[in-house]
C-alpha positions, 0 to 999 in steps of 0.5 A: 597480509591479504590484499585490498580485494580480499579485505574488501570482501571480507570486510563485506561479509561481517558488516553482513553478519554483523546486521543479521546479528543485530537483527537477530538481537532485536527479535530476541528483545522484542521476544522476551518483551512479549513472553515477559507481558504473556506472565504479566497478564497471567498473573494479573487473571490469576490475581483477579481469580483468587477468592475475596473475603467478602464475597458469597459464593457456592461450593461449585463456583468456588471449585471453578474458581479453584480449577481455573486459578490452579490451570492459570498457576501453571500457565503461569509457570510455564510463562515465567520458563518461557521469559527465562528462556528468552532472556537466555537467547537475549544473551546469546543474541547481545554476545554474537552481536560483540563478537561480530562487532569485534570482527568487524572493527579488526577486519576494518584495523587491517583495511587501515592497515593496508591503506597506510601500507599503500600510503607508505609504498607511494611515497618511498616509490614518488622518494626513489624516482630519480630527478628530472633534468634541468634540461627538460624542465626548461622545456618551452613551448613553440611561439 
């Protein structure tokens, strides 16, 4: 078993590792938050593009229209690649967040470990030292 040292260390690195990680999650999170707004709004001008029954328009401004809705469709498009692609790094980022929370809790199992082991060794140490002498436990101090 390593020694305390090196399980301290250890034990230092992952709880490291795993706020990096946990970082990493929450920029992953708040991506995907904003690529999922980004297709929102799209959508929502793309909506507002779309022609209406009652209104009068010309040949032209109806192609505009057309053009712009078409251009707003694949940004839109593009948008929701975008959002599918930040919830994939969401994943990714929210499973290394367990697994270095996973090294962490077995790094912290064998520093309990290793401190029960101490435990243990004290007391069959403090078991093994030989008794002291009735004579010297009577010690007095002088008057």
């Amino acid at each position: 078993m390593p020694d305390a040292k090196k399980l301290a260390r250890i034990h230092r690195v992952r709880t490291l590792q795993l706020g990096l990680t946990r970082a990493d999650e929450v920029r992953a999170h708040e991506k995907f938050a904003s690529e999922t707004n980004l297709a929102r709004r799209i959508q929502a001008l793309a909506d507002a593009v779309s022609p209406a029954a009652g209104t009068l328009a010309s040949a032209a401004s109806l192609g505009a229209q057309a053009h712009f809705r078409e251009r707003l469709h694949q940004s839109s498009a593009a948008a929701q690649m975008r959002v599918q692609s930040a919830e994939m790094f969401v994943n990714r980022a929210a499973e290394a967040t367990r697994s270095a929370k996973r090294d962490q809790s077995a790094i912290e199992k064998l520093l309990d470990r290793a401190r029960l082991a101490a435990l243990a060794k004290e007391m069959r140490e403090l078991e093994e030292t030989p008794p002291i002498s009735p004579l010297k436990a009577k010690r007095h101090d002088p008057c």
